[in-house]
Structure formats: structure tokens, C-alpha cells
Backbone as a printed PyTorch tensor [residue, N CA C, xyz], in Angstrom:
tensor([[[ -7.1230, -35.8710,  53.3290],
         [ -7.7360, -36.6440,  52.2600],
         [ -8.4310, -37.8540,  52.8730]],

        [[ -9.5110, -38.0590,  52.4370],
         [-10.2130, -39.1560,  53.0120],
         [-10.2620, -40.1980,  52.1190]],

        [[-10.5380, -41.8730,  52.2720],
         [-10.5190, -42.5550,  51.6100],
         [-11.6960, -43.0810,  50.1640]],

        [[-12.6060, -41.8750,  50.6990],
         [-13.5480, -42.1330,  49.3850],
         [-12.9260, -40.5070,  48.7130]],

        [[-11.9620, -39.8410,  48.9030],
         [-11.8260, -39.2230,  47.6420],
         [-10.5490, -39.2010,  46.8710]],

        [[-10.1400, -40.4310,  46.2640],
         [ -8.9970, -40.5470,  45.4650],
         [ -9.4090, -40.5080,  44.5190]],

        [[ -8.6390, -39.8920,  43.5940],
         [ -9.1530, -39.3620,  42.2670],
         [ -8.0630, -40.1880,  41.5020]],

        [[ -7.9030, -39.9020,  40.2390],
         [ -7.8050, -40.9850,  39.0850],
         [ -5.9600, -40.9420,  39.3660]],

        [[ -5.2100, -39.7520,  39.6130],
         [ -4.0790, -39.6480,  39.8540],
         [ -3.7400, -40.5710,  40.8630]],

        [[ -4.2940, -40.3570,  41.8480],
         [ -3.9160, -40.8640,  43.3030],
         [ -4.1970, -42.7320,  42.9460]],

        [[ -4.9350, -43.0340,  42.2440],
         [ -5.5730, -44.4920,  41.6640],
         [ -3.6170, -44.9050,  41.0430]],

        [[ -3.5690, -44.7180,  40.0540],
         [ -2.2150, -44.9990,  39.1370],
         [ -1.3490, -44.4570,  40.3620]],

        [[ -0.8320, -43.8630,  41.3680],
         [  0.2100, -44.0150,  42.6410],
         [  0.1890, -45.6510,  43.0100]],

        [[ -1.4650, -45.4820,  43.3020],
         [ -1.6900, -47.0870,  44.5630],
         [ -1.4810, -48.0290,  42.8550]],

        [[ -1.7890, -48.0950,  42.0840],
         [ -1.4280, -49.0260,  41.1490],
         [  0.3910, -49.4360,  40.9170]],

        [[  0.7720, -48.0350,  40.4980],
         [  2.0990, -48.3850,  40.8840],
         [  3.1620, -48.3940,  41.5050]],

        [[  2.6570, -48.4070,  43.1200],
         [  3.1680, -49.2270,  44.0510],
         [  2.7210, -50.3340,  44.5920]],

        [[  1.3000, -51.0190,  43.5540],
         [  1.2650, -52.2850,  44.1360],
         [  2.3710, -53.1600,  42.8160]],

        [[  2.3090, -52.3580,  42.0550],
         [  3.5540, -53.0260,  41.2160],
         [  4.5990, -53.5240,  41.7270]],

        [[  5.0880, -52.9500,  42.5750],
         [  6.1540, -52.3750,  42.5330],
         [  6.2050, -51.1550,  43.5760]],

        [[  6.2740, -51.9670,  45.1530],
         [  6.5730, -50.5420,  46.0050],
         [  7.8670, -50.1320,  46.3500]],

        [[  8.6040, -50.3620,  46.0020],
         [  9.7740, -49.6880,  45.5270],
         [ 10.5830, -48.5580,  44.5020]],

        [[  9.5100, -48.7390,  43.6960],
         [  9.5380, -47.4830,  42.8240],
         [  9.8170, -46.2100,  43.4720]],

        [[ 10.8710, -45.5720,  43.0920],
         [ 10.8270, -44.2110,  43.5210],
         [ 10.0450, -42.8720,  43.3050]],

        [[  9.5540, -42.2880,  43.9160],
         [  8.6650, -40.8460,  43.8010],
         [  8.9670, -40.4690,  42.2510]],

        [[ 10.2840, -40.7170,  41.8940],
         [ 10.5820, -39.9720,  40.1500],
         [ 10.2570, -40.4770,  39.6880]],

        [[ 10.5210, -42.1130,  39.5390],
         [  9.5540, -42.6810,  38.2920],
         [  7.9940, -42.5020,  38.5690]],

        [[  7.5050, -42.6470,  39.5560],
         [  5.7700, -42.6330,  39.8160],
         [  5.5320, -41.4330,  39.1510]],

        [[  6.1420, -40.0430,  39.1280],
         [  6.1240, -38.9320,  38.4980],
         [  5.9550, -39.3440,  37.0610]],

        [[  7.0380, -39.3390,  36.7300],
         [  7.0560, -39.3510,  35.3410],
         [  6.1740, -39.8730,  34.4860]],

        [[  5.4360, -41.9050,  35.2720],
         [  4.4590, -42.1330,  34.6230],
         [  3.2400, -41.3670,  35.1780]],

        [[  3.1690, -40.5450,  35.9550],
         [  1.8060, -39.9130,  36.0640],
         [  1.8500, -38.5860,  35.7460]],

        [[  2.4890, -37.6770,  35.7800],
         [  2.9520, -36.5570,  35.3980],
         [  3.0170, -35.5800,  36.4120]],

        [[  3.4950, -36.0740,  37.6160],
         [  3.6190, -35.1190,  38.5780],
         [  5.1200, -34.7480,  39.3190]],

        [[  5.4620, -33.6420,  39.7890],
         [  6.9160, -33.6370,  40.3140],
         [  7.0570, -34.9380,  41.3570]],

        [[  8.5180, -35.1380,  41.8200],
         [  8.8140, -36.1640,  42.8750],
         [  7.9100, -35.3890,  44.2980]],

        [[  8.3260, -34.2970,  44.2210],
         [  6.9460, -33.7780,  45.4810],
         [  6.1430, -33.7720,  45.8000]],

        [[  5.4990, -33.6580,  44.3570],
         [  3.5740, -33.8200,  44.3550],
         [  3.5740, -35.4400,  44.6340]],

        [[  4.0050, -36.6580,  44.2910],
         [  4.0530, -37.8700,  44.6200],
         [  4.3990, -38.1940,  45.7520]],

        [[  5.5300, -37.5610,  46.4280],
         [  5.3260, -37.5570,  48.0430],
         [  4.5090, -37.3710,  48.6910]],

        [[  3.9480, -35.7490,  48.2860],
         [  2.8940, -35.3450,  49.1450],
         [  1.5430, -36.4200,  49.2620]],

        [[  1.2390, -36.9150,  47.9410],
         [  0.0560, -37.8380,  47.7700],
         [ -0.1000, -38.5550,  48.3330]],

        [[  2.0280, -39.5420,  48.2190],
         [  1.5040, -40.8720,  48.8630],
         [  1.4880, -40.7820,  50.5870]],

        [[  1.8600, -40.2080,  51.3000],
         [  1.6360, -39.0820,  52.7140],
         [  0.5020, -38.9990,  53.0000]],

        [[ -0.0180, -38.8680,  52.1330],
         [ -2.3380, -38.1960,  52.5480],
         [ -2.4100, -39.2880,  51.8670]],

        [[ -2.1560, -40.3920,  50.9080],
         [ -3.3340, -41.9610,  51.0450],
         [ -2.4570, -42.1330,  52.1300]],

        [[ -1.1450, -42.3180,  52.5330],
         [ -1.0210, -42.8260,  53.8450],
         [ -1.9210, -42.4860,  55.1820]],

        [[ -2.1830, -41.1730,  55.7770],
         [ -2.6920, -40.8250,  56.6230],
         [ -4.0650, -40.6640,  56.4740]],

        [[ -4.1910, -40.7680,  54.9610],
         [ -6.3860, -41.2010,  55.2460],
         [ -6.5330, -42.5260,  55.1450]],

        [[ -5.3870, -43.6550,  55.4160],
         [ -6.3200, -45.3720,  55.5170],
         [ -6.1650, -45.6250,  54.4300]],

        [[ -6.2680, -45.0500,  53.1270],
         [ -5.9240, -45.5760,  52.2710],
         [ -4.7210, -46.6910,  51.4940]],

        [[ -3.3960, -46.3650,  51.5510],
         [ -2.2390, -47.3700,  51.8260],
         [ -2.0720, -47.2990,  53.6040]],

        [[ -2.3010, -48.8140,  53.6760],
         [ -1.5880, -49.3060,  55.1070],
         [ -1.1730, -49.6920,  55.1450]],

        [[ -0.1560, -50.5030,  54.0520],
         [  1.0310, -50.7250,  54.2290],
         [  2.0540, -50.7500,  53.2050]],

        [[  3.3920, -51.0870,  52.9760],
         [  4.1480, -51.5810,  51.9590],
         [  4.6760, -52.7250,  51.9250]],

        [[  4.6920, -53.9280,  50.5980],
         [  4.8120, -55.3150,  51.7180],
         [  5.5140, -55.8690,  50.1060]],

        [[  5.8550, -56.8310,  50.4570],
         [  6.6230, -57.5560,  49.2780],
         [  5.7760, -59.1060,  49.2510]],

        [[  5.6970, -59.6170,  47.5830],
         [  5.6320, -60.6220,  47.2630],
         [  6.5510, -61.5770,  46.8810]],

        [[  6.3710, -62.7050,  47.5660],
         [  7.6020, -63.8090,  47.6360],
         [  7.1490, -64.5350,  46.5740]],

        [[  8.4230, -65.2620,  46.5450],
         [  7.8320, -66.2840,  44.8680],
         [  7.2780, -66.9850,  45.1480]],

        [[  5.8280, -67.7430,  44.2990],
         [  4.8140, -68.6180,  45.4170],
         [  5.5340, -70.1120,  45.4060]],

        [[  6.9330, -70.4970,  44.7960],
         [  8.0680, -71.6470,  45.0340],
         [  8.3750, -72.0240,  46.2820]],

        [[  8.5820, -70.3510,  46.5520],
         [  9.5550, -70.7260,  47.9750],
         [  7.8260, -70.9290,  49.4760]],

        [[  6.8540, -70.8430,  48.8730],
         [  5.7170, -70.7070,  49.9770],
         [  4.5680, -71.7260,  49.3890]],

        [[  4.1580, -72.1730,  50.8870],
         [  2.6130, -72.6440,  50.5370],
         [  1.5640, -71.9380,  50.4750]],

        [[  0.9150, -71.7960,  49.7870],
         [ -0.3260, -71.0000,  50.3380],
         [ -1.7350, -71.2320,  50.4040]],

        [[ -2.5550, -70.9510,  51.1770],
         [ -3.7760, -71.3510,  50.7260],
         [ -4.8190, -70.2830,  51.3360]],

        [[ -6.2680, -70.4590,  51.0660],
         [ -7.3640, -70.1390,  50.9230],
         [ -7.7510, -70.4770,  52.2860]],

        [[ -8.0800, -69.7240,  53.3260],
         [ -8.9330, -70.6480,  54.3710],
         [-10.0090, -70.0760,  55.0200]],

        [[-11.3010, -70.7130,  54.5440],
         [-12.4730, -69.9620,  54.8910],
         [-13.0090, -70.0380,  56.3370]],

        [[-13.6830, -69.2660,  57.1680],
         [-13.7620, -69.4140,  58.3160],
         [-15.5240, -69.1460,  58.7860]],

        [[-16.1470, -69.9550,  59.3250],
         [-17.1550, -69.8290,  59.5670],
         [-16.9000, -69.7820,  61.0050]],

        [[-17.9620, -68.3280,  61.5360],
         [-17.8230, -67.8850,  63.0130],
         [-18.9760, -68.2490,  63.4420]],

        [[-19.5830, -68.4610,  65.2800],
         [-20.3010, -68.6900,  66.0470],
         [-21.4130, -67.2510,  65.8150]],

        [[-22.3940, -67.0570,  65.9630],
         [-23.5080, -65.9990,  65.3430],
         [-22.9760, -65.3260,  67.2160]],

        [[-22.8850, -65.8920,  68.2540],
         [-22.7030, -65.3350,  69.0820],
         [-20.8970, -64.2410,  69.3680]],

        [[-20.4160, -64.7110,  68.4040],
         [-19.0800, -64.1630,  68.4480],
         [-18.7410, -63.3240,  67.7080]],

        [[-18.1830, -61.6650,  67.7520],
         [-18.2280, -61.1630,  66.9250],
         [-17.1600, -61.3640,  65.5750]],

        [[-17.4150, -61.0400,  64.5440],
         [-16.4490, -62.0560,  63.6550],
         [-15.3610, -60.6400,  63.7210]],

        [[-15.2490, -59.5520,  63.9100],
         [-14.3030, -58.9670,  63.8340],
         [-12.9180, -59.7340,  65.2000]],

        [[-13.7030, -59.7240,  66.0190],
         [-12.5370, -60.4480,  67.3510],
         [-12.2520, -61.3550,  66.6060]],

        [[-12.5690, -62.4340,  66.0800],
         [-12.1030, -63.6300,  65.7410],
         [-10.7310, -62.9560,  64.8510]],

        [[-11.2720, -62.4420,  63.9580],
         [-10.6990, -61.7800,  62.5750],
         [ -9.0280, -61.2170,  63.3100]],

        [[ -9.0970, -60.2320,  64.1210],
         [ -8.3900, -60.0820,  65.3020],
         [ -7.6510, -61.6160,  65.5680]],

        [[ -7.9840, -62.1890,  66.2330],
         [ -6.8960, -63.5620,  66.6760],
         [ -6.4220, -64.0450,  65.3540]],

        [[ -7.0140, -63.9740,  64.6720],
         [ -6.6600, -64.8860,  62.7040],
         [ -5.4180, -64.1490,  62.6350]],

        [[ -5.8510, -62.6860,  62.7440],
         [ -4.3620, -61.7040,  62.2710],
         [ -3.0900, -62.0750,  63.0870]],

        [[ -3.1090, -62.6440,  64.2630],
         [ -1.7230, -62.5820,  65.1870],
         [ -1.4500, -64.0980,  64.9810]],

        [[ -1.9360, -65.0230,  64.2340],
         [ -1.4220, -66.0170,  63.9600],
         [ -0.1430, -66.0130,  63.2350]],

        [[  1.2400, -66.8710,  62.8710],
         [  1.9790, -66.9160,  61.9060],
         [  1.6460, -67.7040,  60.4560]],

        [[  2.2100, -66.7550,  60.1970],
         [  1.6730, -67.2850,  58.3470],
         [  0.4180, -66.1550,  57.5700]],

        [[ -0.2990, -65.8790,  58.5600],
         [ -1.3580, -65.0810,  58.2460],
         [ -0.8720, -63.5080,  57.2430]],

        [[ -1.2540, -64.2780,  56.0250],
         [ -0.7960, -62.9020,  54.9180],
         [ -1.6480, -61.5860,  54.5590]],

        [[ -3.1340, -62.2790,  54.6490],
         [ -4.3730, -61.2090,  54.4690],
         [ -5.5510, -61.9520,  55.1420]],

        [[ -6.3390, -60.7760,  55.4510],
         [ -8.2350, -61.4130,  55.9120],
         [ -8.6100, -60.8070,  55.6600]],

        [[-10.1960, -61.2170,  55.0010],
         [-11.0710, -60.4990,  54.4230],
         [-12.6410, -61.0520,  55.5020]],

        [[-13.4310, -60.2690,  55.7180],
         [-14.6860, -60.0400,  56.1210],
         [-15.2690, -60.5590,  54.8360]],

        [[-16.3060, -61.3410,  54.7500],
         [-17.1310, -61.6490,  53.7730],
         [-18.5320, -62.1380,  53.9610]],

        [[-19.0890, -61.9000,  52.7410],
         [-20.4380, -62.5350,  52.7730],
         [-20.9270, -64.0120,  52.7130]],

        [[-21.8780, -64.8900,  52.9050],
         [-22.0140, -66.2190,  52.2760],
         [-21.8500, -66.9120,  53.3350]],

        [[-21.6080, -68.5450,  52.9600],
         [-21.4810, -69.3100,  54.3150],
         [-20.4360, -68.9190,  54.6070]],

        [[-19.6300, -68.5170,  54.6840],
         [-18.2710, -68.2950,  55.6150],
         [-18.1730, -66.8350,  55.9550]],

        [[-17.6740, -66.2940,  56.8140],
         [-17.4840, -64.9010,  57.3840],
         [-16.3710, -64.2550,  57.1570]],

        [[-15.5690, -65.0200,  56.9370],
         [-13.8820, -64.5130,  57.2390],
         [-12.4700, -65.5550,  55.6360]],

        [[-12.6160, -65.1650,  55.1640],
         [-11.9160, -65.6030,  54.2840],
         [ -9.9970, -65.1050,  54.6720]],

        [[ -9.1500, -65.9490,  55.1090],
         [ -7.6640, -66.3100,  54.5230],
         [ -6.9130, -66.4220,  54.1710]],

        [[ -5.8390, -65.1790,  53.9160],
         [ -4.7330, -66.3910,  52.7940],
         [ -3.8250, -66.3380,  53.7540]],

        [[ -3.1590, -67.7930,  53.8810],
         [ -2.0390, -68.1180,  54.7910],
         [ -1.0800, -68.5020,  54.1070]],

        [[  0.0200, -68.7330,  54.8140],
         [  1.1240, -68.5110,  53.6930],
         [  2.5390, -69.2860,  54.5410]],

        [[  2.8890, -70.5340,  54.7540],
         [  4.1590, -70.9280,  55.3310],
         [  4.6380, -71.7390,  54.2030]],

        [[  6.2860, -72.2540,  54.2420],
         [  7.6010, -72.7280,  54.4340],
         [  6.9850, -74.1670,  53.6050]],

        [[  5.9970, -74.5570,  54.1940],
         [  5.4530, -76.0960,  53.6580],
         [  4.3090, -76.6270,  54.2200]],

        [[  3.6080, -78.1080,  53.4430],
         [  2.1060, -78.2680,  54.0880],
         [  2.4550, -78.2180,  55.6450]],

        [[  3.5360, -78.5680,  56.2290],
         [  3.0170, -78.8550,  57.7480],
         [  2.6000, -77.2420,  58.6190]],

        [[  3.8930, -76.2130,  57.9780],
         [  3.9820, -75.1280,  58.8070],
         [  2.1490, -74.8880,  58.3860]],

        [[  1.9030, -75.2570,  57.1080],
         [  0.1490, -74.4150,  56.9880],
         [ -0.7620, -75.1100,  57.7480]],

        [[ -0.5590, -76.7110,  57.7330],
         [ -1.7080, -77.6190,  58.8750],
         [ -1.2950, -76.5570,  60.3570]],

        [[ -0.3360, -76.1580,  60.8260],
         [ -0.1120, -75.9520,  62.1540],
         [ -0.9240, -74.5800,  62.3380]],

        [[ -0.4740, -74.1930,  61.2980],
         [ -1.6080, -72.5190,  61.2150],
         [ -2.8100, -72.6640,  61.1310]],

        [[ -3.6180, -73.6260,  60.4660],
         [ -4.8940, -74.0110,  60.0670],
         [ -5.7360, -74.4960,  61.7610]],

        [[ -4.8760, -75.5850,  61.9060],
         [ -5.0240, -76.1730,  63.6230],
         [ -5.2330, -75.1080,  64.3120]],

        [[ -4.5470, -74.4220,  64.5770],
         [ -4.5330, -72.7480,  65.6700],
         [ -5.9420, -72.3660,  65.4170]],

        [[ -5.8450, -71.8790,  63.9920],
         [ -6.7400, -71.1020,  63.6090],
         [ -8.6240, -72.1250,  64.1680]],

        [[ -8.5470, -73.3570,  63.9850],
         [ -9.7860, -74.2120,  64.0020],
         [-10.1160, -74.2670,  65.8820]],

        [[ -8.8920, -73.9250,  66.7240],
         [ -8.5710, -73.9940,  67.6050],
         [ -9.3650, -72.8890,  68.7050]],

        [[ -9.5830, -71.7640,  67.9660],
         [ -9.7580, -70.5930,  68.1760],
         [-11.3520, -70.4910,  68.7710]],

        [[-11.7580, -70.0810,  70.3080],
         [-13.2830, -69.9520,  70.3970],
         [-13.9820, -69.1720,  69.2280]],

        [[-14.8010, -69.7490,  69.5040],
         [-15.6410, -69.0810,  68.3410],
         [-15.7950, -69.0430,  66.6840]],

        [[-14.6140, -69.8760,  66.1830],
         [-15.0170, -70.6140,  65.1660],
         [-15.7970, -71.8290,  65.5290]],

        [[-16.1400, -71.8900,  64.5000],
         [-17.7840, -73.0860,  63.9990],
         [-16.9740, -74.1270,  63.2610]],

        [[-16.5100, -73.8770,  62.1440],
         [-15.7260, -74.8210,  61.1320],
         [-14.5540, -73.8910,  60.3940]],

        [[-14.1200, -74.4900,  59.3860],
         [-13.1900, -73.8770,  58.2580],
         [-13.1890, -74.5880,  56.9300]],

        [[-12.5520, -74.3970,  55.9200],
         [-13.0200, -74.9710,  54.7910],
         [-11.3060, -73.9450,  54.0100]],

        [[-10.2170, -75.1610,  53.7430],
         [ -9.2480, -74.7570,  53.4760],
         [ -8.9560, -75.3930,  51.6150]],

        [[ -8.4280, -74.5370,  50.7540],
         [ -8.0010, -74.7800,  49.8050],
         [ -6.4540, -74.3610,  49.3620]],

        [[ -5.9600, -75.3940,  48.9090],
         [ -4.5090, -75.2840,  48.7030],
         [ -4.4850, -73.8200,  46.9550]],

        [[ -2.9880, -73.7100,  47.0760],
         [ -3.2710, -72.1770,  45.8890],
         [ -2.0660, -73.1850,  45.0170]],

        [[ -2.4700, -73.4460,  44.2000],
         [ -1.7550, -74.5110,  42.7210],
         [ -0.7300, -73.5280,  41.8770]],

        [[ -1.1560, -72.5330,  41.7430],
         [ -0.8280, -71.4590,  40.6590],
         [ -1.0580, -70.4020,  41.3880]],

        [[ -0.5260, -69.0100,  41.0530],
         [ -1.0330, -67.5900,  40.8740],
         [ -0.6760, -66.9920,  39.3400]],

        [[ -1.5450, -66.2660,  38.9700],
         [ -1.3470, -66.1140,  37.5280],
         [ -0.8670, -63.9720,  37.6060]]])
């Protein structure tokens, strides 16, 4: 299975295990209408076509800081390498490739403001960034 052909079944799997990836194969069945097998088998082939890469848990955003941190790269540097060093930082929860003034969008995620200044620092630290442009996360709704 490749990642441009998930069909509407395979859509409601990745929906509800971003719910909720813990759900077992029987309930995913039941709300979709397939045996615990056919839901194995599925989530197996989005696993092995790229489609789910991973299974990950959300913490309460109480116990975490988080923020937004945009990254503008050097035109000489490729922004995927950078993107690369962003990922092996600590704290680093997701990166996104993007369009606009910034290249590389952020979400970081530590313990309190300092653990995120220390991640932010690294990250500004890094050849081939230009600047950054960080926003604190108030809420998630």
C-alpha cells in the first residue's frame, strides 16, 4: 500500500489512533466495521507504506512548556540537514518544512521556560540558521 492510496476506511484507523493509540484492533473494528484482522492487517500496510510512523502519546500541556519555533535557514544550507540537527535536539516534539519567511517550523516541548530557552539556544546555535522567531503555546484547544 502506498501512501497516496488510503481510502476512507484506512482514514477513520489513522483517525482513531490519533485519538487514542491505544485502542485495540476490536474496538477500531467495531467503529469501522471490520474484523480485529482486517484492522491489523491495515494498520501493518499504513505502517510499512510511511503512512503511520509512529505511535506517541500526548502529555498534559500543565505538566510541559511548549512553543512554536520558526526557523529561518542560510539559502546556502540545505534546510532538510538543518531540519535533521532540529530533530536530535531534546525537547524537539515535531518539524515541519514550510513555506514563507521561515523554512522550518517547531514545536518544542520541555519541563519549563529555561529547559525551552536551552533548546531554543542549541537550536539558534546551529550552522546554518539565519534567525528564529519563537512563540510561547498559552492554550491547546
Amino acid at each position: 500500500m502506498k501512501c497516496d492510496m488510503v481510502d476512507e476506511i484506512d482514514e477513520k484507523i489513522v483517525n482513531a489512533l490519533k485519538e487514542n493509540s491505544r485502542k485495540s484492533n476490536v474496538q477500531i473494528g467495531s467503529a469501522v466495521g471490520l474484523s480485529e484482522g482486517a484492522v491489523r492487517n491495515r494498520i501493518q500496510a499504513l505502517i510499512n507504506s510511511g503512512t503511520i510512523r509512529k505511535f506517541t502519546i500526548e502529555v498534559a500541556p500543565s505538566i510541559r512548556v511548549r512553543s512554536l519555533t520558526m526557523i529561518s535557514v542560510d539559502p546556502s544550507s540545505p534546510t532538510y540537514a538543518i531540519s535533521k540537527k532540529v530533530e536530535s535536539l531534546s525537547g524537539i516534539e515535531s518539524i515541519y518544512e514550510v513555506t514563507g519567511e521561515y523554512d522550518i517550523v517547531c514545536v518544542v516541548s520541555q519541563r519549563n521556560i529555561e529547559g525551552l530557552n536551552q533548546t531554543i539556544e542549541e537550536i539558534r546555535k546551529l550552522d546554518g540558521v539565519v534567525k528564529t522567531n519563537t512563540v510561547i503555546v498559552l492554550r491547546t484547544l
